[in-house]
N, C-alpha and C positions, 0 to 999 in steps of 0.2 A: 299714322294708322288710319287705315279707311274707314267711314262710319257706313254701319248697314242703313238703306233709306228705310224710313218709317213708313209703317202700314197705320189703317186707319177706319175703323167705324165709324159711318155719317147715320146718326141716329135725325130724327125728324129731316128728311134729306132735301123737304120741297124739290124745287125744279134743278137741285145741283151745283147753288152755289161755294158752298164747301169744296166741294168735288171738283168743281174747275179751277180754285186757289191750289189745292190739292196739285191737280196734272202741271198748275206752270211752275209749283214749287219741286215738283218729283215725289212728290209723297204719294203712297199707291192707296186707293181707298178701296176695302177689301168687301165691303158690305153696307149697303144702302139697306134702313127702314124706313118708310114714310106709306101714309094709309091711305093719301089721295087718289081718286084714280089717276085726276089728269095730270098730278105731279108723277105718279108712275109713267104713265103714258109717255111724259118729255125725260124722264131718267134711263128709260129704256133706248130711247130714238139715240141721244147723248151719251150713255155710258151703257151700252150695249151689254158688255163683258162681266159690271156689277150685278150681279145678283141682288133682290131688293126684296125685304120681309115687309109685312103687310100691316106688321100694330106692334109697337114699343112691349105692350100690354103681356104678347105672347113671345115675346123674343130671348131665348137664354142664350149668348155669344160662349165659349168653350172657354175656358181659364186661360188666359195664355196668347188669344188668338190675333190681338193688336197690341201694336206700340200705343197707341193713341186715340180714344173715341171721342168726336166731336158732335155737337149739337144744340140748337138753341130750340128747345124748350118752347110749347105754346105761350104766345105772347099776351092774349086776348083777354084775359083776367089782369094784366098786368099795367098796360098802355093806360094812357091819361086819355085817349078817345072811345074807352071800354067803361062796365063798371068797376075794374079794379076791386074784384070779389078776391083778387090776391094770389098766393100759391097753393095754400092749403084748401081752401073754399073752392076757388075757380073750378067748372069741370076740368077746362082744357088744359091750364095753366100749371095744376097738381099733375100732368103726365111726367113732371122731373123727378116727383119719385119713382118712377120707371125708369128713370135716366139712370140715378142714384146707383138703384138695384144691379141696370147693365154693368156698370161701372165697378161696381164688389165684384160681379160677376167674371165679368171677366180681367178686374186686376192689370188696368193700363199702365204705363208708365207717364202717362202723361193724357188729362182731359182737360178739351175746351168747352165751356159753357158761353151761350152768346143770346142776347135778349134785351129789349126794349129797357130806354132809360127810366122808365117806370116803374122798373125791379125795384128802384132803391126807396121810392115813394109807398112802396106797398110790403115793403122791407121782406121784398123775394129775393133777394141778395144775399140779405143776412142770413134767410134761412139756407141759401143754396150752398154759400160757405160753411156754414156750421156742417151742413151736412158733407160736405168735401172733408173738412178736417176730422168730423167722428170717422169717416173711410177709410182717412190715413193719407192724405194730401194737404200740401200748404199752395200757397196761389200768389199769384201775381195779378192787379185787376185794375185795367184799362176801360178808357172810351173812346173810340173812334166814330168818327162820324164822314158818314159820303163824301163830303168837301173838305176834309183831311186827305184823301184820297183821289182829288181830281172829279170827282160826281158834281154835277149840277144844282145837288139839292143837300140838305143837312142831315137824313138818315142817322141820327146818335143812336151809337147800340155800346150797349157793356160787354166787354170780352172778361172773363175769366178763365188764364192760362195756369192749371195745375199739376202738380207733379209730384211721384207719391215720396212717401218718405223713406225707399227704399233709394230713389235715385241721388235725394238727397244727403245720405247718408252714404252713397258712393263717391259722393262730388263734394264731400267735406273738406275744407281747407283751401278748396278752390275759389280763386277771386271772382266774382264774376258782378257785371254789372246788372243792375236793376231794367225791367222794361221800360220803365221810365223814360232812364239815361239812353235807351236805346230806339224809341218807338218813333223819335224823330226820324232814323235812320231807315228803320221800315216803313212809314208811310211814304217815305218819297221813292224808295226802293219798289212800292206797290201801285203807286201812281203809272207807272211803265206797263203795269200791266194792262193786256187787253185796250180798247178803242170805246173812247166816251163818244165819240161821232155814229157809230152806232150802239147795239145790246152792251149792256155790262153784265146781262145774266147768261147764258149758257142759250142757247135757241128755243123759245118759249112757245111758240106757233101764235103768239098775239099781233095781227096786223088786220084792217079793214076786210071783212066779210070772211073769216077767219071762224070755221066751229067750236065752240067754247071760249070764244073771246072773255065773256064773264070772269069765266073761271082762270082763262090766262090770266086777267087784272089782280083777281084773289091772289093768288101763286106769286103774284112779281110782288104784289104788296107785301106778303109772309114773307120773302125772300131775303137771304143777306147777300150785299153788296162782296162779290169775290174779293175785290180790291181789298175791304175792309177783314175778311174774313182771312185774307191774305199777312198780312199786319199780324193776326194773332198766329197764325202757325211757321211764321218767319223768327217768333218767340221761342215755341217749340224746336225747331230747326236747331235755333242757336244755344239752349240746354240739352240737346242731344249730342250735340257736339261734346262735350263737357265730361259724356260717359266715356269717349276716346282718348278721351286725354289721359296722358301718365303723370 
């Protein structure tokens, strides 16, 4: 039985990292939010065809409308180089209850959450599961880092792959293994992707005498590692598979 490929909302989209794990894995990403300009500016150049809303804030996605919203959440209240003013407190950091909201809203079968290994020190983790589970989602929740992936540098980020209790309750009785048991398998499988001898992110416009170089550094810094972001919807993938089975 053939499985339909999965569509996808990239909620906080920065410059596209999602979105290009996204194109080498065949997942189509139907809808970019992010507020920056000049993260708009490089999502436009790169993903032409997305359509891209302007603030979490005012975003209402239609019931129905993905398989799948991904997105990690402002980091900046969270990271050990911040004040870790937390989820709730933080201005930027609390935009996942907007995430939350998209999320009811439009009733995925499947959301990725991704953010700074800080979440756990500031216990924006626990709140972000609690709130997955009151929505009606159980999880699966990894760490990968840049150099699990072939990157030159250690980038640790927390993945949170979940999936509601509708799918689960489809796929009862079915064996399947844990991310765990399997994430060996997709890191080396993500490693392949793309060229660490040049960009790992999508074409940023950051080179020597380059306009808004600043702001290019900002963008790469927020930015998740495709590779990495790869690893988590290689998860996805392989629990969607799971609906085709008889």
């Amino acid at each position: 039985m053939s499985i339909k490929p999965l569509t996808s909302i990239d909620l906080f989209a920065g410059i596209g990292g999602f979105a290009l794990a996204s194109r080498w894995l065949g997942i189509e990403t139907t809808q970019f939010v992010e507020i920056n300009p000049f993260c708009r500016k490089i999502l436009a150049k790169n993903f032409p065809d997305i359509p891209c809303h302007d603030d979490v804030r005012s975003y209402h996605p239609p019931k129905g409308s993905a398989d799948l919203i991904v997105g990690g959440s402002p980091c900046q209240d969270l990271s050990v180089a911040g004040k870790q003013k937390g989820i709730i407190e933080g201005a930027r950091s609390s935009l996942w209850f907007e995430q939350l909201r998209i999320i009811q809203e439009c009733d995925p079968t499947f959301v990725i959450w991704e953010n700074v290994f800080g979440a756990v020190n500031t216990k924006a983790l626990q709140i972000v599961l609690e709130g997955l589970c009151d929505a009606g989602y159980r999880f699966d929740v990894e760490v990968v880092s840049g150099e699990n992936v072939g990157s030159p540098h250690q980038r640790k980020r927390i993945f949170v792959v979940a999936y509601s209790d509708s799918f689960k309750q489809a796929t009862r009785g079915k064996v399947q293994p844990s991310w765990a048991e399997q994430i060996r398998s997709h890191t080396e499988r993500a490693r392949a992707f793309g060229c660490w001898e040049g960009s790992e992110l999508p074409d940023h416009g950051v080179d020597h005498g380059v306009p808004d170089r600043m702001a290019g550094n900002s963008a790469l810094g927020n930015a998740v590692i495709p590779q990495c972001a790869a690893v988590a919807l290689m998860r996805v993938q392989y629990l969607n598979t799971l609906l085709g089975e008889k």
